[in-house]
gemmi code that builds the backbone of each chain (N, CA, C; Angstrom):
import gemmi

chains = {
    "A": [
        ("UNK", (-11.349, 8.677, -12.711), (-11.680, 9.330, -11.456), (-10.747, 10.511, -11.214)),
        ("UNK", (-9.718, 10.153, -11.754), (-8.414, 11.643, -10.999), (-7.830, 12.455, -12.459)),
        ("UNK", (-8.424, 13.313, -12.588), (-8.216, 14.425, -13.294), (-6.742, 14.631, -13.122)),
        ("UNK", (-6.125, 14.748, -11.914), (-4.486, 15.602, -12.065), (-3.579, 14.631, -11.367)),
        ("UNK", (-3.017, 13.251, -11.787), (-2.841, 12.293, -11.235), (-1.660, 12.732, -10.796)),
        ("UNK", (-0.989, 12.248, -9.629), (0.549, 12.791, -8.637), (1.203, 11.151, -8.838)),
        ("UNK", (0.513, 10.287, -9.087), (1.435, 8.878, -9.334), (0.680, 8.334, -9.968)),
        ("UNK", (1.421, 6.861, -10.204), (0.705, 5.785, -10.456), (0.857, 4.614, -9.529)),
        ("UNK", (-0.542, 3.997, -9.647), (-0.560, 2.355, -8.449), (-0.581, 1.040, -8.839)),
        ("UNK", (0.168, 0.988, -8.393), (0.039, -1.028, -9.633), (-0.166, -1.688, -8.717)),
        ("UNK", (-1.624, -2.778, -9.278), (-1.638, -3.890, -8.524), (-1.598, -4.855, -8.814)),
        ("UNK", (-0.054, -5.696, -8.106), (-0.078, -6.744, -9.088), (-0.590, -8.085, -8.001)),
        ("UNK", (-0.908, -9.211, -8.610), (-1.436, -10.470, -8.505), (-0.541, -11.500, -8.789)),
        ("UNK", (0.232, -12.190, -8.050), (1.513, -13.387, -8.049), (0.832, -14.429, -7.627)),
        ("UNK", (0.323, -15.675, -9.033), (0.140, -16.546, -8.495), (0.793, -17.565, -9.156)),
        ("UNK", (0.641, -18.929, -8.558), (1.333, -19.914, -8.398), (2.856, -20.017, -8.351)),
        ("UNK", (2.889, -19.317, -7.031), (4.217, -18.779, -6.621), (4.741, -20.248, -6.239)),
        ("UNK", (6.247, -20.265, -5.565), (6.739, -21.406, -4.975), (6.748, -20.919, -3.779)),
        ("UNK", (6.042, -22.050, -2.918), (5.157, -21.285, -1.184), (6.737, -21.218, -0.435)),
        ("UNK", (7.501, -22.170, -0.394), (8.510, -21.804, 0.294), (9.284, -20.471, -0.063)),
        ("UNK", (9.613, -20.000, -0.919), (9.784, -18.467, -1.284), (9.574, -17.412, -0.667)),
        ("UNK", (8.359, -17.772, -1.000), (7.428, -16.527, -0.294), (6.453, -16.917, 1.150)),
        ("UNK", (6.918, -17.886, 1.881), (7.010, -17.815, 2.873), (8.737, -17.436, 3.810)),
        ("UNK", (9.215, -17.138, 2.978), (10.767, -16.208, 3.660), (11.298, -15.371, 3.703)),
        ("UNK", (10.893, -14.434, 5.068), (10.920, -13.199, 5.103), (12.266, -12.555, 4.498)),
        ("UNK", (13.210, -13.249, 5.310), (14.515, -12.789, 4.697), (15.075, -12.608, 2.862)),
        ("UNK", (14.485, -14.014, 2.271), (14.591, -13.936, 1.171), (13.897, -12.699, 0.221)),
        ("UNK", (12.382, -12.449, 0.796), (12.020, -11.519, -0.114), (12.211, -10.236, 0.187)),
        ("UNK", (12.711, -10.076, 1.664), (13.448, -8.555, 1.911), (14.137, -8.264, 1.543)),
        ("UNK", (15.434, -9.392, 1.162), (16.269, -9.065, 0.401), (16.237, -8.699, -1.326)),
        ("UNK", (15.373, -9.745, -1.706), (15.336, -9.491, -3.309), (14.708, -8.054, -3.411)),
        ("UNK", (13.268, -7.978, -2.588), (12.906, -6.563, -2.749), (13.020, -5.651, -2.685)),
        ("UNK", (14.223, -5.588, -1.795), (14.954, -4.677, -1.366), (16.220, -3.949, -2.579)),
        ("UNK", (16.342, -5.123, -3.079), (17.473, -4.953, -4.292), (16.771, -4.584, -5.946)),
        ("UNK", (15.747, -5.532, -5.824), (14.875, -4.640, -7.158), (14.086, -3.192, -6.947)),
        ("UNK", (13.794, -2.692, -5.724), (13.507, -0.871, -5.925), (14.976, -0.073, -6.155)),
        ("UNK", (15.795, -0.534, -5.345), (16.987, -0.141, -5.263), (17.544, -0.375, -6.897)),
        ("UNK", (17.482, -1.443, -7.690), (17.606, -1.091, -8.836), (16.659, 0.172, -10.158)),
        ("UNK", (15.552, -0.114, -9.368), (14.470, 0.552, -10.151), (14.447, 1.851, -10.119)),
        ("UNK", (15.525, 2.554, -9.296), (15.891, 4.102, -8.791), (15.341, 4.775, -8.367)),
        ("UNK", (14.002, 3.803, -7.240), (13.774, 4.434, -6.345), (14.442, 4.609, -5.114)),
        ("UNK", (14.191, 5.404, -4.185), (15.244, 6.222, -3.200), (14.421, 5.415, -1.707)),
        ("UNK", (14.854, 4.494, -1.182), (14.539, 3.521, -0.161), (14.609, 4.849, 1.600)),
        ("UNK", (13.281, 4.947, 2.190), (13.325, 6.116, 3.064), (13.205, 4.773, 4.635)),
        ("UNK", (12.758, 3.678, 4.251), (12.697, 2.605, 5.488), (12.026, 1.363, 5.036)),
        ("UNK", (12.329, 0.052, 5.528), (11.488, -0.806, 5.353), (11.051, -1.610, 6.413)),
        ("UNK", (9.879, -2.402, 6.500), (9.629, -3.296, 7.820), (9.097, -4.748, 6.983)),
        ("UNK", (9.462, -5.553, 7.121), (9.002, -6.917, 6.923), (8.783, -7.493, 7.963)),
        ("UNK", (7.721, -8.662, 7.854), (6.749, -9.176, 9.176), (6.428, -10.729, 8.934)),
        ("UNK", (6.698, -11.804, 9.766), (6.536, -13.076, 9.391), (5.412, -12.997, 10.085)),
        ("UNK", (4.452, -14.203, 9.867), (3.342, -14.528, 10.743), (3.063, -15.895, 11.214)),
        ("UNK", (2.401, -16.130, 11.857), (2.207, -17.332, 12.447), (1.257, -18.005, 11.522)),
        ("UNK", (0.930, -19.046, 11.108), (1.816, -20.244, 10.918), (2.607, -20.421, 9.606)),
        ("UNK", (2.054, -19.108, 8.656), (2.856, -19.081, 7.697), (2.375, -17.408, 7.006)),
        ("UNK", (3.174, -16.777, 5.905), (2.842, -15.648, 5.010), (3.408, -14.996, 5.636)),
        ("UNK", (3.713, -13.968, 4.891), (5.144, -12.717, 5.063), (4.527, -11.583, 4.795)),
        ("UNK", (4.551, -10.689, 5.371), (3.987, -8.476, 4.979), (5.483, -7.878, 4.693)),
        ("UNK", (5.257, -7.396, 3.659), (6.632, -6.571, 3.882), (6.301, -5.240, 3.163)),
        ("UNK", (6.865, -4.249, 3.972), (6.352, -2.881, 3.079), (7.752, -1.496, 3.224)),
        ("UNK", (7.914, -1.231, 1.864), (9.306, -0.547, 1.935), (8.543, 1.044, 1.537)),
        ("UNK", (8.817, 1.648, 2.211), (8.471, 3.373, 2.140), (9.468, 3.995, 1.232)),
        ("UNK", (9.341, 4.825, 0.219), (9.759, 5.162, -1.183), (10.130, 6.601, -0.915)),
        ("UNK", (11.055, 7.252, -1.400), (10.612, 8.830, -1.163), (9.120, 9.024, -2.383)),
        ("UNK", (9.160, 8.008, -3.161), (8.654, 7.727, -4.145), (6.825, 7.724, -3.836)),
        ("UNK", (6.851, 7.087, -2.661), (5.652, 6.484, -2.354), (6.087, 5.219, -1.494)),
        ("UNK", (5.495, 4.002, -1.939), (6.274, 2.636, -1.730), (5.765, 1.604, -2.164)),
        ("UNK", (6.146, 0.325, -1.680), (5.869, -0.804, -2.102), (5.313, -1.984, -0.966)),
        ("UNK", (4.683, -2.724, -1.315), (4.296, -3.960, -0.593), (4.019, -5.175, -0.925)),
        ("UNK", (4.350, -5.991, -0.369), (3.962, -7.457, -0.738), (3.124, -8.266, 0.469)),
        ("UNK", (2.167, -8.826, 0.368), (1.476, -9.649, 1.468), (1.576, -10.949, 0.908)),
        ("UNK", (1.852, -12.387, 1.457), (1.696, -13.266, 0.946), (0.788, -14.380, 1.766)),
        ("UNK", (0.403, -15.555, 0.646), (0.020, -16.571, 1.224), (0.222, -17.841, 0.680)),
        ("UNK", (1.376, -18.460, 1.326), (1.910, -19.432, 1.182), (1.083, -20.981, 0.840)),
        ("UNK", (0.319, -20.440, 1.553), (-0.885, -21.903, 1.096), (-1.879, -21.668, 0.023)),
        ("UNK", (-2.010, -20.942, -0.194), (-2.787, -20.563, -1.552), (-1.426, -20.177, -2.755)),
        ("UNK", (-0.103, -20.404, -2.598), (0.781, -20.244, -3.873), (0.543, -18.570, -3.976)),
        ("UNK", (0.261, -17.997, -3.246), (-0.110, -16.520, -4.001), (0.422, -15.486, -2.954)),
        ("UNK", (0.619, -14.438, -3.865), (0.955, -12.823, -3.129), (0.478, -11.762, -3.743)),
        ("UNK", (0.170, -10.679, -2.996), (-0.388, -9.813, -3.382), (0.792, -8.321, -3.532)),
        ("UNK", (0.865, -7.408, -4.020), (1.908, -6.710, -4.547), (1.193, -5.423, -5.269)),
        ("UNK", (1.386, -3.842, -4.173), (1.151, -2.881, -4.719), (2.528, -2.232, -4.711)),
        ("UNK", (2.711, -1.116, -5.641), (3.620, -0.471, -6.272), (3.138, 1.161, -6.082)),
        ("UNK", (3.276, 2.234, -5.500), (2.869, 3.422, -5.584), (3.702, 4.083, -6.014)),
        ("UNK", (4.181, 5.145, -7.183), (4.622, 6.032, -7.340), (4.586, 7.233, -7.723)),
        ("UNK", (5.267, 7.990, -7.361), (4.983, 9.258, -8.222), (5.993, 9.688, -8.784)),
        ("UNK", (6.636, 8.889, -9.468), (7.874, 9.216, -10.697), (8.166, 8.142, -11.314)),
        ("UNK", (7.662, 9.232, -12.469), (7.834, 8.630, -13.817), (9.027, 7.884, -14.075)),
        ("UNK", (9.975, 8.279, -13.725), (10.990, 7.757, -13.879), (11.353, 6.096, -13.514)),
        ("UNK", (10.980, 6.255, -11.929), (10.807, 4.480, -11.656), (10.356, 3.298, -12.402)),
        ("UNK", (11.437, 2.557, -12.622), (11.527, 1.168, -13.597), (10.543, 0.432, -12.693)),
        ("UNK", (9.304, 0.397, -13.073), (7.951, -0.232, -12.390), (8.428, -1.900, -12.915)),
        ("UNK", (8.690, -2.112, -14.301), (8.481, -3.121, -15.034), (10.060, -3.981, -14.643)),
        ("UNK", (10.720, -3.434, -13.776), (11.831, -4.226, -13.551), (11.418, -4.862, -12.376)),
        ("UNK", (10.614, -3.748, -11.560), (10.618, -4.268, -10.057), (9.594, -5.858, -10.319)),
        ("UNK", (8.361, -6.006, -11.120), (7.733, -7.150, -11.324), (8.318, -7.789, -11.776)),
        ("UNK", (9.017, -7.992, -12.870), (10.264, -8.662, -13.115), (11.045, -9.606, -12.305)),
        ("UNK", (11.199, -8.958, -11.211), (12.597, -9.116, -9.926), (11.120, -10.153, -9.399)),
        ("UNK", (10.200, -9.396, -8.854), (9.293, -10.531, -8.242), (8.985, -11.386, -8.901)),
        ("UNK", (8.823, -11.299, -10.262), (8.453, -13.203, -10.722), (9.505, -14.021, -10.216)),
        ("UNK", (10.479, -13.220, -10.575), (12.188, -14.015, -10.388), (11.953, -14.842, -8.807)),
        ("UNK", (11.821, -13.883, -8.073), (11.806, -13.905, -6.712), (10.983, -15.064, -6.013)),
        ("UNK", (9.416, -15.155, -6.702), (8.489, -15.562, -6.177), (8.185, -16.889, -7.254)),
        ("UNK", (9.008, -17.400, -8.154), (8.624, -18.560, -9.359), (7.364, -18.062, -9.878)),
        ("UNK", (6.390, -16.935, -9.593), (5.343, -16.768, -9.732), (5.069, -17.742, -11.314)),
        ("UNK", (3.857, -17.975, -11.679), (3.933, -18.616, -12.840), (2.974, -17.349, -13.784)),
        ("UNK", (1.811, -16.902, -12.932), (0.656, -15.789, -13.627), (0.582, -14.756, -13.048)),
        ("UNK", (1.141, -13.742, -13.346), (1.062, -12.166, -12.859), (0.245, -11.658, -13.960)),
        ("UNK", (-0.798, -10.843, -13.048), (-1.760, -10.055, -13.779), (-1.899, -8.570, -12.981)),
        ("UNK", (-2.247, -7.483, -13.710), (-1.890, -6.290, -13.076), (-3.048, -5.200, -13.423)),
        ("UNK", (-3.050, -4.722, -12.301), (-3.632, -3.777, -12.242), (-3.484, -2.207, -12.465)),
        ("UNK", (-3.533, -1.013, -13.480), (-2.813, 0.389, -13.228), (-3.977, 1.200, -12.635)),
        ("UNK", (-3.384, 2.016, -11.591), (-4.863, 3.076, -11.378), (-3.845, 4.430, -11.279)),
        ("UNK", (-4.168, 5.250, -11.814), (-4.003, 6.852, -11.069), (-4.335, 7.184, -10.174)),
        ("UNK", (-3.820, 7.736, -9.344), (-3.880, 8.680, -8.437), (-3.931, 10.280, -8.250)),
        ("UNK", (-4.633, 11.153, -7.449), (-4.241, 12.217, -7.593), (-5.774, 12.880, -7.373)),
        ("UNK", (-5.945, 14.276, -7.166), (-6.684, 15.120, -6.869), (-7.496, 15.149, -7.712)),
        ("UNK", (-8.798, 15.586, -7.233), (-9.791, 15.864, -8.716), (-10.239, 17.444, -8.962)),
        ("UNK", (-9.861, 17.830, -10.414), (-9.562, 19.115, -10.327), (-10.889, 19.300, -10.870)),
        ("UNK", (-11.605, 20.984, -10.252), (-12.676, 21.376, -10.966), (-13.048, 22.043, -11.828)),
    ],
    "B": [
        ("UNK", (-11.515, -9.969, -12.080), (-9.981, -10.472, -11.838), (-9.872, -11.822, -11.109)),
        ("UNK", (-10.053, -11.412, -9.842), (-9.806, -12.445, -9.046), (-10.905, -13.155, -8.698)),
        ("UNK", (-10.925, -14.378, -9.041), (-11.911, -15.043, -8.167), (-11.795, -15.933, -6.761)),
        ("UNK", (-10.533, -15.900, -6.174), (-10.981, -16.603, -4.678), (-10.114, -15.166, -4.233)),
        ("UNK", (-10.779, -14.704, -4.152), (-10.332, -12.690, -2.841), (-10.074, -13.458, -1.477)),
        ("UNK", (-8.927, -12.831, -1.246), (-8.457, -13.335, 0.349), (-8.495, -11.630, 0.694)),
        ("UNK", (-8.823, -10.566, -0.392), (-9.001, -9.604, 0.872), (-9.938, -8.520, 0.119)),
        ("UNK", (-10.018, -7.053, 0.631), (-9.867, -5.984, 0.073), (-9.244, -4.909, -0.036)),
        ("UNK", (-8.850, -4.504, -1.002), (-7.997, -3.183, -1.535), (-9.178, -1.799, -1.533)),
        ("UNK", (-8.724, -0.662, -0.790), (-9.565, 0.556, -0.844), (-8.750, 1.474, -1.546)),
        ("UNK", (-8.481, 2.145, -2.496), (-7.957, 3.177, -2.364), (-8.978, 4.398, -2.237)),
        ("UNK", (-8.636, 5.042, -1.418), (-9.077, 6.461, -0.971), (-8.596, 7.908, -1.486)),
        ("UNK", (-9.417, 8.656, -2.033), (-8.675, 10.081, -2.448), (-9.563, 10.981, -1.869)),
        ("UNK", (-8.115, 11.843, -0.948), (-8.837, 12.603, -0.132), (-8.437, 13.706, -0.811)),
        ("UNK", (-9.956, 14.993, -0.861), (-9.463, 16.144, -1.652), (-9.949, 17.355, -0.723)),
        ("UNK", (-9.595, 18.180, -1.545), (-9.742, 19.650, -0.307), (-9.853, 19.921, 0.932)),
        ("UNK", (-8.405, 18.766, 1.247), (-8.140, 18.757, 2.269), (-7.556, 20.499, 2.716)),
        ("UNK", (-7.278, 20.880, 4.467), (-6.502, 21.562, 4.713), (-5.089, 21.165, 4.854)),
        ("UNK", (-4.025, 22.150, 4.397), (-2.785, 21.498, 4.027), (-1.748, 21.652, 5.111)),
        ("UNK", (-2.443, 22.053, 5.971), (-1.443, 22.475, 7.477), (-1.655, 20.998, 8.131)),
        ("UNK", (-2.854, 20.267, 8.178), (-3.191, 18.921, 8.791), (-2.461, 17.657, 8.344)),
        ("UNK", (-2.373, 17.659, 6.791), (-1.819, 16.963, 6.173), (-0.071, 16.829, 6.126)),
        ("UNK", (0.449, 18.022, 6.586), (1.444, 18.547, 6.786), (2.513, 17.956, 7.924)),
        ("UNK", (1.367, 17.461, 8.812), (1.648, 17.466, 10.389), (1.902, 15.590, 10.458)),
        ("UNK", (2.942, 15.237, 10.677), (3.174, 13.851, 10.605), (2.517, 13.230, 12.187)),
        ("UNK", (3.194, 14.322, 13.390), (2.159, 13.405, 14.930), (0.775, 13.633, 14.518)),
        ("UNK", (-0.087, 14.607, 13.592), (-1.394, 14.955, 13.450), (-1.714, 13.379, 12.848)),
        ("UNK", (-0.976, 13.175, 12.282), (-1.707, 11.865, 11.220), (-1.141, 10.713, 12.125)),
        ("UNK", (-0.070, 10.504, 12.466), (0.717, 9.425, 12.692), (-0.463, 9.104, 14.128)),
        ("UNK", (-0.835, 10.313, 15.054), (-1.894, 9.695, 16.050), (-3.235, 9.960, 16.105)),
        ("UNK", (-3.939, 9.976, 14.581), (-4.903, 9.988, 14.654), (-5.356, 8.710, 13.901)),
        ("UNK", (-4.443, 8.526, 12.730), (-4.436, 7.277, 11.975), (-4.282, 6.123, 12.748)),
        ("UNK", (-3.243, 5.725, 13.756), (-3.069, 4.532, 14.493), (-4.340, 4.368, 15.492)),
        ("UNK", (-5.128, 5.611, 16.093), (-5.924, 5.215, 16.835), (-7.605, 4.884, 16.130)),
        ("UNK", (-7.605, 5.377, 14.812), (-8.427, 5.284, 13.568), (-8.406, 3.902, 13.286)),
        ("UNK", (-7.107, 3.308, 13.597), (-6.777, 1.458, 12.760), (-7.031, 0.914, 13.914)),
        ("UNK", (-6.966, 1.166, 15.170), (-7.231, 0.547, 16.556), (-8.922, 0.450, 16.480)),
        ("UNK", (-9.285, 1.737, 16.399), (-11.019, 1.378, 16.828), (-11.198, 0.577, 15.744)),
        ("UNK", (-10.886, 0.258, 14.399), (-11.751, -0.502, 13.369), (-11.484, -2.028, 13.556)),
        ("UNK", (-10.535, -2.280, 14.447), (-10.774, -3.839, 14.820), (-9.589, -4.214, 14.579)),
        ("UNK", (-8.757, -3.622, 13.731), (-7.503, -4.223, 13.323), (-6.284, -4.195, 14.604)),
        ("UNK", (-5.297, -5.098, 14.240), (-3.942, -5.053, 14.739), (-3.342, -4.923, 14.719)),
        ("UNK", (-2.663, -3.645, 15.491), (-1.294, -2.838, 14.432), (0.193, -3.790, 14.942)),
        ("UNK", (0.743, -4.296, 13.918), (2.369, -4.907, 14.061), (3.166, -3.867, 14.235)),
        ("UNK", (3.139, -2.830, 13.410), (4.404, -2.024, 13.534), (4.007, -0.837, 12.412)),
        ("UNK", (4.102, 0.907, 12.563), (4.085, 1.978, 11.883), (5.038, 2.607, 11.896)),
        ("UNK", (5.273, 3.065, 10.604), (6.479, 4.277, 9.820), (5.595, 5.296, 9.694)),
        ("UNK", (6.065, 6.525, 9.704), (5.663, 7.595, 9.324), (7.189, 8.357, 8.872)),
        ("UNK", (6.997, 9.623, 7.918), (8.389, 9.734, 7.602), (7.797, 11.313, 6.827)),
        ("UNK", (8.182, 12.377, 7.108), (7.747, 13.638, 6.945), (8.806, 14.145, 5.369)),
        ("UNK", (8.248, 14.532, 4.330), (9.428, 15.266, 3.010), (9.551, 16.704, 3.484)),
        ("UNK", (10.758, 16.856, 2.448), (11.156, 18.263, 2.791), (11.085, 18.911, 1.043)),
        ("UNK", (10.010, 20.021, 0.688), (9.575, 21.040, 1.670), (7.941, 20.364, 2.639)),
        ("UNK", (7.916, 19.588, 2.066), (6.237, 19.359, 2.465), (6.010, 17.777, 1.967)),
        ("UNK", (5.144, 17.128, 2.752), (4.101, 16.047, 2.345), (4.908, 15.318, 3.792)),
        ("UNK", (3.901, 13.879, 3.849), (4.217, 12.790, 4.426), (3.731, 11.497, 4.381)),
        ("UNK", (3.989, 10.663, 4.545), (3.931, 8.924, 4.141), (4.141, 8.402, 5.685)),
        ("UNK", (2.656, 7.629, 5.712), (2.676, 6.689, 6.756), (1.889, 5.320, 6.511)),
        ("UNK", (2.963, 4.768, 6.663), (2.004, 3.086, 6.475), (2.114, 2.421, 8.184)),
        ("UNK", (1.414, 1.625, 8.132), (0.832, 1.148, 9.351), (0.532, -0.296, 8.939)),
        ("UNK", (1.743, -1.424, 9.386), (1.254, -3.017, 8.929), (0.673, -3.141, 10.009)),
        ("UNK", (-0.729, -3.909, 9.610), (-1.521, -4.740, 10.155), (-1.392, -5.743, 10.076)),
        ("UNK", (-2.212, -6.793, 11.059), (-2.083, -8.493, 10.996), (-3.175, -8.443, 9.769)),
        ("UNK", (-3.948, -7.594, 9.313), (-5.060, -8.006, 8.519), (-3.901, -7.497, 6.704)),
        ("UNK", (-2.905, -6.750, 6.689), (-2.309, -6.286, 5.900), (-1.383, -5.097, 6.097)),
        ("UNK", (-2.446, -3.709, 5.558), (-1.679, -2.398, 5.696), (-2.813, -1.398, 5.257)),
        ("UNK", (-2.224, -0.302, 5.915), (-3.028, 0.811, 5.841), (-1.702, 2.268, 5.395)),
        ("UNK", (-2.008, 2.360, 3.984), (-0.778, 3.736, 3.809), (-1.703, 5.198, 3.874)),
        ("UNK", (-0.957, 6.274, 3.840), (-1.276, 7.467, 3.404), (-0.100, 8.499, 2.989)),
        ("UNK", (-0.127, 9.029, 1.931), (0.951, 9.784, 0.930), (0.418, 11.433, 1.207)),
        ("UNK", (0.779, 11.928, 1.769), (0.123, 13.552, 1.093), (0.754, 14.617, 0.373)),
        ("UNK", (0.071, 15.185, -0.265), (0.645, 16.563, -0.727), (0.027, 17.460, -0.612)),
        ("UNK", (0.387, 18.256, 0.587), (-0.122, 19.271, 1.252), (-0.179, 21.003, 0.174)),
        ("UNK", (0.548, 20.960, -0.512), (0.355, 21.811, -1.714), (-0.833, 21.445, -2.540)),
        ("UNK", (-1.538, 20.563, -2.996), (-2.580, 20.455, -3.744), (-3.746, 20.154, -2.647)),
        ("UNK", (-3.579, 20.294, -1.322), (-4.695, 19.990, -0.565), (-5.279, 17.939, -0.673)),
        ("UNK", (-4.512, 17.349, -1.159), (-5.016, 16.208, -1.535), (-3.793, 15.207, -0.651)),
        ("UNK", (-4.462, 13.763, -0.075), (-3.882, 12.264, 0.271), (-4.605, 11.581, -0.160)),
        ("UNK", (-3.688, 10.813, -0.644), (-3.726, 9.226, -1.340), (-3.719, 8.403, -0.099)),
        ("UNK", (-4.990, 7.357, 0.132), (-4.751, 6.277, 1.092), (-5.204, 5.313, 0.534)),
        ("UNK", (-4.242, 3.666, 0.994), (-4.937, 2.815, 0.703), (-5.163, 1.776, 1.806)),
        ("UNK", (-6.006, 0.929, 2.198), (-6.681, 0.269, 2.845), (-6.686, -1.332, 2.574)),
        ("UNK", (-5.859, -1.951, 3.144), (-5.806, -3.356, 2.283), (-6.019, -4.225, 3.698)),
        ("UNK", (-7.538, -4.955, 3.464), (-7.347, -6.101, 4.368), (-7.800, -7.588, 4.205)),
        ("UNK", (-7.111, -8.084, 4.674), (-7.941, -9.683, 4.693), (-8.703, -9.936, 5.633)),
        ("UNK", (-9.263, -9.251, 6.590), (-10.497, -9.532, 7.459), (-11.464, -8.781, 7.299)),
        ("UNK", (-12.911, -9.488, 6.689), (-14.073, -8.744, 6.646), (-14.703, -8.043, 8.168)),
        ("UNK", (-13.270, -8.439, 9.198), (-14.749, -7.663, 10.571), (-14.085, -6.274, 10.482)),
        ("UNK", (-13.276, -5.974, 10.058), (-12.162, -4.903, 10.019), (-13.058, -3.645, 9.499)),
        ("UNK", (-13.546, -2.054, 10.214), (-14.264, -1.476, 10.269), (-13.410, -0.544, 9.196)),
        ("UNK", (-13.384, -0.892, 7.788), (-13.230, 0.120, 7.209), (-13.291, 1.616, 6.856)),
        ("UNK", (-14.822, 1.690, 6.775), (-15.827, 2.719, 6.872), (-15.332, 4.100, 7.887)),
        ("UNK", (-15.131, 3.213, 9.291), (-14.739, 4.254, 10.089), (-13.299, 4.507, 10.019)),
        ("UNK", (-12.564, 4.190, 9.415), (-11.203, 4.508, 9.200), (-11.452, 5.882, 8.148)),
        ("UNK", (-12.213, 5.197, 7.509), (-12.082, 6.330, 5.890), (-13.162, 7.461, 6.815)),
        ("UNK", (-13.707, 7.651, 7.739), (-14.900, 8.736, 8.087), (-13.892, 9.237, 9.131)),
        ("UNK", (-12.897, 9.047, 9.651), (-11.704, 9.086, 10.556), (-10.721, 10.145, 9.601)),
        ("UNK", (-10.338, 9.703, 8.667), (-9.758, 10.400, 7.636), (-10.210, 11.608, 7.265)),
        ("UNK", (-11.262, 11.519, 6.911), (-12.276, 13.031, 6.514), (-12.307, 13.917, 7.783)),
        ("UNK", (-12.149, 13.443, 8.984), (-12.034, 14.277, 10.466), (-10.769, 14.984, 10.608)),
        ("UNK", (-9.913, 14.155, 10.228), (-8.531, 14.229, 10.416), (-7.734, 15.430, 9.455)),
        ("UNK", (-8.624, 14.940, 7.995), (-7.709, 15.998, 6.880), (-8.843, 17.299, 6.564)),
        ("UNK", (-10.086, 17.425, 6.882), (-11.225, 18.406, 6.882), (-11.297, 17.916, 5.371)),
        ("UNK", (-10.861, 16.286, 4.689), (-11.069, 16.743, 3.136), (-13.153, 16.941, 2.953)),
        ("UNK", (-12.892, 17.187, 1.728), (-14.191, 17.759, 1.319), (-15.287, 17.239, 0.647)),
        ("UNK", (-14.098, 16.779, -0.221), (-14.573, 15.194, -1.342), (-13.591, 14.110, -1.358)),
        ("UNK", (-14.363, 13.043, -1.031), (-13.813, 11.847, -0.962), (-14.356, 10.673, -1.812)),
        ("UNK", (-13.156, 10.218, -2.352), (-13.412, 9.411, -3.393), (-13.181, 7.999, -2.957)),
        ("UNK", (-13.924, 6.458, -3.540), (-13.375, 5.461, -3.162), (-13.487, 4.453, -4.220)),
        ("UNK", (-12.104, 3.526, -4.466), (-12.534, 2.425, -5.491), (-11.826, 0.924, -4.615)),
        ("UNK", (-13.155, -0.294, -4.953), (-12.906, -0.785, -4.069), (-12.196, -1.792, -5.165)),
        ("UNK", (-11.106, -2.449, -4.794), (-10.227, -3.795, -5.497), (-10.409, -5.026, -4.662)),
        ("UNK", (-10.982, -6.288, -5.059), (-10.545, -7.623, -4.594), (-9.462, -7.978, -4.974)),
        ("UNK", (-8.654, -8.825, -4.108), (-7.396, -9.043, -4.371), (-7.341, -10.754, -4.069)),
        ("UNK", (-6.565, -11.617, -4.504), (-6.464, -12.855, -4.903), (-5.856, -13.662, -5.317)),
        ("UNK", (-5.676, -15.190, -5.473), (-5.064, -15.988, -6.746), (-6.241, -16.001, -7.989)),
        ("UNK", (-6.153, -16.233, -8.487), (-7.082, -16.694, -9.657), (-7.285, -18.124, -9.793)),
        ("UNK", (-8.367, -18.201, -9.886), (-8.314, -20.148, -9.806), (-9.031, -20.665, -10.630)),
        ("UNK", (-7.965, -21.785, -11.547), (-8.187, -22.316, -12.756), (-9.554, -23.758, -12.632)),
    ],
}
model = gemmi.Model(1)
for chain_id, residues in chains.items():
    chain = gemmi.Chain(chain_id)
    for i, (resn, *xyz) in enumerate(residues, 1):
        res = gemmi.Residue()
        res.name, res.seqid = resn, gemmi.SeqId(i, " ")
        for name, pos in zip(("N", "CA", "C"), xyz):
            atom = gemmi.Atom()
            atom.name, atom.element = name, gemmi.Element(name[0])
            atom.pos, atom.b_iso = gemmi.Position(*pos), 0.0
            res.add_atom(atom)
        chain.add_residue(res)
    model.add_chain(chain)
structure = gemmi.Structure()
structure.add_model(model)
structure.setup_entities()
């Protein structure tokens, strides 16, 4: 679809996570917070969000682009996009950090481009 | 991919856009939040965050997920994506909201289910 791509989008799929994990906001703000920050992307703000009666949103703004995680604790699963637009960003560390993070057992992923369509 | 979808993933590519609109972080920041209001959703909490020389990034968590947008006002083009777990959630008019907002010209859409996978 995108002729002159400005990033790339990963979508990744965390399942059979350990629900207590990733039902804790604090815990995965922190890990996630520490794997972009390793991955050398440049952290511009983040907001994480608990919900009632269970599952966590958390979304960190990138100069990069950014990142997000939605979870659901009763289904073992989270959902996890990645936007960037530099090459440079260690994409494959940051999933990494989330298996770590999340016990995930099956991550499967998605790549799409992004970017304008030139004529 | 997934077979039990707890939501949907939109990404949106907006093209030939005008780059003065895209430019403008209150242009987006209050046309987008009142764009996520009429479609049914519930806004928790929005970032918006303007680059220097140009572009801007605004995500907007919802109770249904998140709603981002990236621009680069030099190529006339934003990247948005659209992620929700409630089917009453008026997509459509978010993304026909967008096309008002950026004058883009051509608009592109690919839709992602998102999920555990179940064995």
């Amino acid at each position: 679809m995108s002729n002159h791509p400005v990033g790339e989008h990963y979508l990744v799929e965390l399942n059979d996570c350990e629900s207590s994990l990733i039902n804790s906001e604090n815990h995965l703000r922190e890990g996630l917070i520490r794997a972009v920050q390793r991955s050398g992307a440049t952290i511009v703000k983040d907001m994480f969000h608990s919900f009632s009666p269970h599952g966590v949103t958390g979304v960190i703004v990138i100069a990069e682009s950014h990142v997000s995680i939605h979870t659901w604790p009763e289904l073992h699963y989270a959902a996890v996009d990645i936007f960037t637009c530099s090459a440079k960003m260690n994409v494959p560390l940051i999933i990494e950090q989330l298996e770590i993070l999340t016990h995930a057992r099956v991550v499967t992923l998605k790549q799409i481009s992004r970017g304008p369509k030139t004529t």
